[in-house]
Phi, psi and omega in degrees: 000078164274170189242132192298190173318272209311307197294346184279324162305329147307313169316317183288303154004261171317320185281355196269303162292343159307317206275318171306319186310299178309318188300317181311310190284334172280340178281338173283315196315299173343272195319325163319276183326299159322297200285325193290325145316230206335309185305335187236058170242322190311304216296321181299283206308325183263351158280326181297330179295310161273019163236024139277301188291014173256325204288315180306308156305292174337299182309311187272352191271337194290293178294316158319308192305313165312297180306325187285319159326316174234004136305297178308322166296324184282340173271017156257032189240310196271354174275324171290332165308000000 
């Protein structure tokens, strides 16, 4: 069972377009995977970025609080003298 002229050029044909098909689709996949991988490397940097600056805001509310605490003690310190 040989395959003549024209049918082995079809055979190549197809398998020509087969093979192309894959390349293609896998370089769409690639491309895909990159972008979806870069959206949640951002989303990691702007999550991290606010919850330092929320840490920040804590910190500085952390102090005041500290500071009302020994206000508070000394003016019951000096209401009881």
């Amino acid at each position: 069972m040989y395959l003549s002229d024209s049918e082995e050029w079809l055979v190549i044909l197809v398998a020509t377009t087969i093979v192309l098909g894959l390349i293609i689709k896998s370089y769409r996949d690639y491309k895909t995977m990159s972008a979806e991988a870069n959206v949640k490397i951002e989303q990691k940097k702007k999550d991290e970025a606010y919850v330092r600056k929320l840490k920040e805001v804590i910190d500085q509310k952390n102090e005041l609080l500290q500071q009302a605490i020994k206000l508070k003690k000394e003016q019951a310190e000096k209401s009881e003298n």
